[in-house]
C-alpha positions in Angstrom: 39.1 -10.3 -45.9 35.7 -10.6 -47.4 34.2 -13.8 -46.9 34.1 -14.2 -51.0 37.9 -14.6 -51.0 37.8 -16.8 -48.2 35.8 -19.2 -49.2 38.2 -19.8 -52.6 41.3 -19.9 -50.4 42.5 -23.1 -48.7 44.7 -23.4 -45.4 48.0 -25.1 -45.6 48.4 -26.6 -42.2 51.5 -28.8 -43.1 54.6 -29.8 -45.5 52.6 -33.1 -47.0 49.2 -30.5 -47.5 51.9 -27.8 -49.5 53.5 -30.7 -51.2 49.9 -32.4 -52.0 48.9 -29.2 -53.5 52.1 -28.1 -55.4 51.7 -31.6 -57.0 47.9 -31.3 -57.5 48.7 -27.3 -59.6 51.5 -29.1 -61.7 49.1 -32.5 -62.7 45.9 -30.4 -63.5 47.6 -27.2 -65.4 51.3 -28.6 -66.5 52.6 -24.9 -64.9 55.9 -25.7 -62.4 55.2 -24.7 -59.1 51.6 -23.1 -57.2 51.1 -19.6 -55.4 50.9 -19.7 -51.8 50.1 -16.4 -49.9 50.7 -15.6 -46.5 47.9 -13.1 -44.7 49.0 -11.3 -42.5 48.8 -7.5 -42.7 50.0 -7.6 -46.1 49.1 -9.9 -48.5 53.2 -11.8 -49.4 53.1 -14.1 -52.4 55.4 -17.0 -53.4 55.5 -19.4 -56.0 56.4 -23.0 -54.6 57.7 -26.1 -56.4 59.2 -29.1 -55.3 62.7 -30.0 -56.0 64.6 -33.2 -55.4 65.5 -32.4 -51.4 62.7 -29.9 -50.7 61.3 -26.7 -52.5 62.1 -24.0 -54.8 60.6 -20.7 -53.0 59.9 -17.4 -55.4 58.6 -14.7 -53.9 56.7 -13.0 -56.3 54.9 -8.9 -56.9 51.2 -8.2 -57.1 51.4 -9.0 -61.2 53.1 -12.5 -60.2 56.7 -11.8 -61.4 59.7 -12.9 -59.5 60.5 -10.1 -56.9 63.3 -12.4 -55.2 66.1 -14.8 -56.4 65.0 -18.1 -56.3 65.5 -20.5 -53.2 66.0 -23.9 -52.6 65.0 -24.8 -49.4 65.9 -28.1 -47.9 62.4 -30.0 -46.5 64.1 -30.2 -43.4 64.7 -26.6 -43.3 61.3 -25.4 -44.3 60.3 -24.1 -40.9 63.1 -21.3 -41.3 62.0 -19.7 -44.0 58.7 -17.6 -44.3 56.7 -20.2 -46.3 57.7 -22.9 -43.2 56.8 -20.3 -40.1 53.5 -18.9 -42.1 52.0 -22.8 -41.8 52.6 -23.4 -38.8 50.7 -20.1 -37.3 47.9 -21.0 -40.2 48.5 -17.8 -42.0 49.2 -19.9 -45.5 46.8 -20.6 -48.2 46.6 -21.2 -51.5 44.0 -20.6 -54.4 41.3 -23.5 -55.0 41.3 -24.7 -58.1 37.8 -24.7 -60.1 
């Protein structure tokens, strides 16, 4: 990754950093939910709100449209899915907002 990108992206190291900056995205554009990516060898995109017992989990194309049903994952349950494991190995960011 060029260091260009980088320096937009931040790391999302835990659930009250995702939740901080899903609330943060909603307050400052009025959009639902914020798109997290996970880097790895491909670039995976999901769109992440909060819900009232955890998060609502799309993932979501290149152009940003739903490629997935969305899921409701439990807070408790995070580390299960993709979004959960990608934090906890510091492979999730999200876009700084200008």
């Amino acid at each position: 990754m060029n260091t260009a990108v980088e320096s937009t992206l931040r790391q999302v190291l835990s659930r009250e950093m995702l939740d901080y900056y899903v609330k943060e995205y909603e307050l400052l554009t009025a959009e639902r939910g914020r798109e997290f990516v996970v880097l790895g060898a491909e670039k995976i995109a999901y769109r992440v709100g909060l819900c009232q017992n955890g998060y609502e989990i799309q993932r979501e194309s290149e152009s940003g449209t739903a490629v997935h049903p969305l899921l409701r994952a439990p807070a408790h349950d995070l580390h299960k899915h993709a979004i959960g494991k990608a934090m906890v190995s510091g492979a999730l960011f999200t876009s700084a907002l200008h």
